[in-house]
DSSP file (Angstrom, degrees, kcal/mol; ACC not computed):
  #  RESIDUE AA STRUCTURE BP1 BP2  ACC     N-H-->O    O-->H-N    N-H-->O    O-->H-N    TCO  KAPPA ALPHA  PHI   PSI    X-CA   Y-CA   Z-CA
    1    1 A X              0   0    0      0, 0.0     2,-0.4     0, 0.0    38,-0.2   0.000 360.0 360.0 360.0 132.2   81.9  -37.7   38.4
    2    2 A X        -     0   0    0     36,-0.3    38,-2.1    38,-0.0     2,-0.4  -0.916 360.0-170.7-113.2 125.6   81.9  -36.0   35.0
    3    3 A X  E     -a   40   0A   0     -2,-0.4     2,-0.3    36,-0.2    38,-0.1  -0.984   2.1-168.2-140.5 124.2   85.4  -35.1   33.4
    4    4 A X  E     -a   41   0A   0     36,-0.6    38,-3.4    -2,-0.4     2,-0.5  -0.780  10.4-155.7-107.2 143.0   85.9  -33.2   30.7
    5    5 A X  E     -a   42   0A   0     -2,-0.3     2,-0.5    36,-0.3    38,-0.2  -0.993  12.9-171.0-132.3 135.4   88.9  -32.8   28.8
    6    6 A X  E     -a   43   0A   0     36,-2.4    38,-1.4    -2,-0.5     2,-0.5  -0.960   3.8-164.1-121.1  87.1   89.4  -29.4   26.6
    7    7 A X  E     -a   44   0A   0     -2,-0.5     2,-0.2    36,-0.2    38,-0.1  -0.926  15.1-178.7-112.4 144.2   92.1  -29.0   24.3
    8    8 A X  E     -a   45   0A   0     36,-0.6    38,-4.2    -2,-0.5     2,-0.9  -0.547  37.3 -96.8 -91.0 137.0   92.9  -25.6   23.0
    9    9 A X  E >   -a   46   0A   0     -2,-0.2     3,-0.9    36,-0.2    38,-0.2  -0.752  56.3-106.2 -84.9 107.6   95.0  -23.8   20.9
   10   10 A X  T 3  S+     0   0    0     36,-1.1    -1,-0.2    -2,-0.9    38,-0.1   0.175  95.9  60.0 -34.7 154.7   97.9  -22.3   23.1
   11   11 A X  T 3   +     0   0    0      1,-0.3     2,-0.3    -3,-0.1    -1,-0.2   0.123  64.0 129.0 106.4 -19.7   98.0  -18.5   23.9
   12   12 A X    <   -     0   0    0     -3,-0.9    -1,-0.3     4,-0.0    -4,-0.0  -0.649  60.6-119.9 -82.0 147.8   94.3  -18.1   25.9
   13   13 A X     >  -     0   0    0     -2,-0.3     4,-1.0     1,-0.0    -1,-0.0   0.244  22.3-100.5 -71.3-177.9   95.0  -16.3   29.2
   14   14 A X  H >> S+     0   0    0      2,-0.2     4,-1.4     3,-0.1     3,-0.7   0.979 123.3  55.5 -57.7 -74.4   94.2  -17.8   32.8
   15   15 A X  H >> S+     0   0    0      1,-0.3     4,-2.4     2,-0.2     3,-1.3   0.824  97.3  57.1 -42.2 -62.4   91.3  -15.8   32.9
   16   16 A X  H 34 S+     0   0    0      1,-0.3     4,-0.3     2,-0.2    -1,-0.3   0.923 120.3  34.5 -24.8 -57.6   89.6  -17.0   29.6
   17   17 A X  H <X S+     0   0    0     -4,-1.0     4,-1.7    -3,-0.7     3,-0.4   0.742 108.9  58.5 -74.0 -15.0   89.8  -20.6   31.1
   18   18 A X  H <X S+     0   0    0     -4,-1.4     4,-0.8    -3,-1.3    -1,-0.3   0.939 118.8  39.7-103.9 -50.4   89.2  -19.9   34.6
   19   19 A X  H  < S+     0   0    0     -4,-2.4     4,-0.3     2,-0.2    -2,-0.2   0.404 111.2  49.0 -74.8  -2.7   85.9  -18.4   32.9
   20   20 A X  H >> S+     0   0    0     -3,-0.4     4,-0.8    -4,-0.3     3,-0.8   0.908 110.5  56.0-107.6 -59.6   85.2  -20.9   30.4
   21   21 A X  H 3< S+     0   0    0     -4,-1.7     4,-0.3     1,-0.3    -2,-0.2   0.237 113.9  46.3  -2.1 -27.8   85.8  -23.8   33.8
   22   22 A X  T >X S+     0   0    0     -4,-0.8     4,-1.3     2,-0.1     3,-0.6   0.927 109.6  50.4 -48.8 -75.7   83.0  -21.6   35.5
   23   23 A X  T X4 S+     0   0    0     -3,-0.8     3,-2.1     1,-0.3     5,-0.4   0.864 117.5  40.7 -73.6 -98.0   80.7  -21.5   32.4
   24   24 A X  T >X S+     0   0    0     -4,-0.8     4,-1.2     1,-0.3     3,-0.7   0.503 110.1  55.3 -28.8 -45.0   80.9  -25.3   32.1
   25   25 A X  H <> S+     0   0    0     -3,-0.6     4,-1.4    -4,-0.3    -1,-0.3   0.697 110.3  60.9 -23.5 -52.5   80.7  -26.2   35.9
   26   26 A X  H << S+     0   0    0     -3,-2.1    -2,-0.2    -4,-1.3    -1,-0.2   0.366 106.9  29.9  -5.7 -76.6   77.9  -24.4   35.4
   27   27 A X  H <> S+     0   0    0     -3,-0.7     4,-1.5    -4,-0.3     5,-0.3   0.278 108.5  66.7-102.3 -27.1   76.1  -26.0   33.2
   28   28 A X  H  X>S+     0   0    0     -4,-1.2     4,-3.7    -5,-0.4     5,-0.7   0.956 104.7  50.4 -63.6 -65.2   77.0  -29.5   33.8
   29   29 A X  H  <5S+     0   0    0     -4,-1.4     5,-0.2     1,-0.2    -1,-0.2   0.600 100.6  55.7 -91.2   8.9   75.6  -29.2   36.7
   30   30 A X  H  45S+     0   0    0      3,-0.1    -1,-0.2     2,-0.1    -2,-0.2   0.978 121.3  38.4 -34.1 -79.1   72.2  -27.7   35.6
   31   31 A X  H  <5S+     0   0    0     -4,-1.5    -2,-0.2     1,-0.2    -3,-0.1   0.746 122.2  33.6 -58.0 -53.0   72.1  -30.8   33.5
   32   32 A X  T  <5S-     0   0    0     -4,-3.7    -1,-0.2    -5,-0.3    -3,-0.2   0.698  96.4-136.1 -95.7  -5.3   73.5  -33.7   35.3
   33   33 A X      < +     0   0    0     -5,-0.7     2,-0.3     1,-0.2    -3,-0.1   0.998  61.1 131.5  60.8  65.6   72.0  -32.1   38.8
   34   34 A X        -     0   0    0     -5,-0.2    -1,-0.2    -6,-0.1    -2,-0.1  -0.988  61.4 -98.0-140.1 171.8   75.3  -33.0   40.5
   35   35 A X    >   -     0   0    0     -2,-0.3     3,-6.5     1,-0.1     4,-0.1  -0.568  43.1-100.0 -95.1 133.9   77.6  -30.2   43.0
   36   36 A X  G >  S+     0   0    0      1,-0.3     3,-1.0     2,-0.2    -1,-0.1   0.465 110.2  66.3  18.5 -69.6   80.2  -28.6   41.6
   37   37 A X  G 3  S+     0   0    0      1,-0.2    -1,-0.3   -36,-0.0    -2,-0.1   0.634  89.8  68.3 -52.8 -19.0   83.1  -30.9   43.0
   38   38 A X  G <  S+     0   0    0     -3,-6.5   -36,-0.3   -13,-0.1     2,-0.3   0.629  77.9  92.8 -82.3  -4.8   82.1  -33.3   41.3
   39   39 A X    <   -     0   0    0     -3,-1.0     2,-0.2   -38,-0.2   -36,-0.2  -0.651  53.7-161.3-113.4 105.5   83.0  -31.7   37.9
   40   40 A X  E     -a    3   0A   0    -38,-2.1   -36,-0.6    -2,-0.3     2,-0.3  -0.576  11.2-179.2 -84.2 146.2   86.8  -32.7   36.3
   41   41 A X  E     -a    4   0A   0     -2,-0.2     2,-0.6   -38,-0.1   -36,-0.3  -0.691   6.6-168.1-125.3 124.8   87.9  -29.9   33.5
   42   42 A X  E     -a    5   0A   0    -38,-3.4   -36,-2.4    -2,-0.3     2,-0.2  -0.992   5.6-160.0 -63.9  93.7   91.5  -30.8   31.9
   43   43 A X  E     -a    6   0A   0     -2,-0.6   -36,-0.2   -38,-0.2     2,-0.2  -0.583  13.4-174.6 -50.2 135.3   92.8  -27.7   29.7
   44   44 A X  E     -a    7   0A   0    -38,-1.4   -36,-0.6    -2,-0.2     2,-0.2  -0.734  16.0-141.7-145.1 103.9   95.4  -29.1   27.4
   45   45 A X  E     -a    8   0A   0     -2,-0.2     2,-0.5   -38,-0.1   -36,-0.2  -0.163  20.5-173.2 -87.4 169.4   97.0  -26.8   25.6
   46   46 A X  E     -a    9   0A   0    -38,-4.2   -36,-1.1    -2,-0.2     5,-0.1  -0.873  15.7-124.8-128.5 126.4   97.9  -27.4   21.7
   47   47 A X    >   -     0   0    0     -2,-0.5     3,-2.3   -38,-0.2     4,-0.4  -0.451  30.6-111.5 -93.8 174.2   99.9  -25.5   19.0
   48   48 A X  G >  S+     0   0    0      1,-0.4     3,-1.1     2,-0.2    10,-0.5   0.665 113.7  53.7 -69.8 -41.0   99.1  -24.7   16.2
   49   49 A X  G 3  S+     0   0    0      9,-0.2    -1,-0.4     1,-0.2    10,-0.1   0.646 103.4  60.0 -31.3 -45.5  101.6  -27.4   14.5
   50   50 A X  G <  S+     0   0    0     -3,-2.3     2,-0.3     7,-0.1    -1,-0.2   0.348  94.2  66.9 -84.1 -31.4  100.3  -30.0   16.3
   51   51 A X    <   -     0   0    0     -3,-1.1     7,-2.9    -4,-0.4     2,-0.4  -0.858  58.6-172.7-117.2 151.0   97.0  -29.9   15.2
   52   52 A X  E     -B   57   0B   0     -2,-0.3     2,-0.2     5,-0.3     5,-0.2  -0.879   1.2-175.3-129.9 152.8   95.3  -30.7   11.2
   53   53 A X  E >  S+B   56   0B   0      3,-1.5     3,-2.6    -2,-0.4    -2,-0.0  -0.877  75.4   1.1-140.8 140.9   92.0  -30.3    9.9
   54   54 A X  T 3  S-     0   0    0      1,-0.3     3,-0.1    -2,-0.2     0, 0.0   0.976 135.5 -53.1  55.6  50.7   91.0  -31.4    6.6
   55   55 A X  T 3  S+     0   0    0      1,-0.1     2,-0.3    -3,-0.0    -1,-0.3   0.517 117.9 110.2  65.6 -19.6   94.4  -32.7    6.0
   56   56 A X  E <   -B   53   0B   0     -3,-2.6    -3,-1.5     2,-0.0     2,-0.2  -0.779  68.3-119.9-100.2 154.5   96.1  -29.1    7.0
   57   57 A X  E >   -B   52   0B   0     -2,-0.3     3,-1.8    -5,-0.2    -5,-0.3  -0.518  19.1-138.4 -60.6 124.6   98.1  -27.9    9.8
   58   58 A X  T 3  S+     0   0    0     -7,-2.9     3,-0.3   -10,-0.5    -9,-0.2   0.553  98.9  67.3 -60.5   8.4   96.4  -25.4   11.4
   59   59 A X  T 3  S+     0   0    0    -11,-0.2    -1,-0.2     1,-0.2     3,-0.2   0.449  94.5  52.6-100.1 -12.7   99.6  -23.7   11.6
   60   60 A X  S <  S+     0   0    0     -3,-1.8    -1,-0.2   -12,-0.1    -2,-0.1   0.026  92.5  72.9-118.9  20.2  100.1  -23.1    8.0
   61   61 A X              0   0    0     -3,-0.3    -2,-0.1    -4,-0.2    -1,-0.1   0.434 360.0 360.0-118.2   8.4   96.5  -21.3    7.3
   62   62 A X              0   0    0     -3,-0.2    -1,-0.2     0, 0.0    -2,-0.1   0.676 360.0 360.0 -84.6 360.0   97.7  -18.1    9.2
């Protein structure tokens, strides 16, 4: 069973994920040749605070 876990930057709609949760499904199971059900996704969204790269918040490079 393949589970993937996503995290995200708060603020993308239902639809974005619902279409990105397709997209992946998708393709996982191109790849691992296994059905659909078998396929975990966890969205977690994250703000912008919350997360650093290179030593900065992404919250302070808007």
């Amino acid at each position: 069973m393949p589970a993937m876990h996503i995290k995200l930057f708060e603020g993308r709609s239902r639809e974005k994920k619902r279409e990105l949760a397709e997209a992946l499904t998708r393709e996982t199971c191109r790849v691992l040749g296994c059905a659909p059900d078998a396929v975990d996704i966890i969205f977690e969204d994250v703000r912008k605070e919350d997360w650093a790269t290179a030593g900065k918040l992404w919250s302070d490079r808007d």
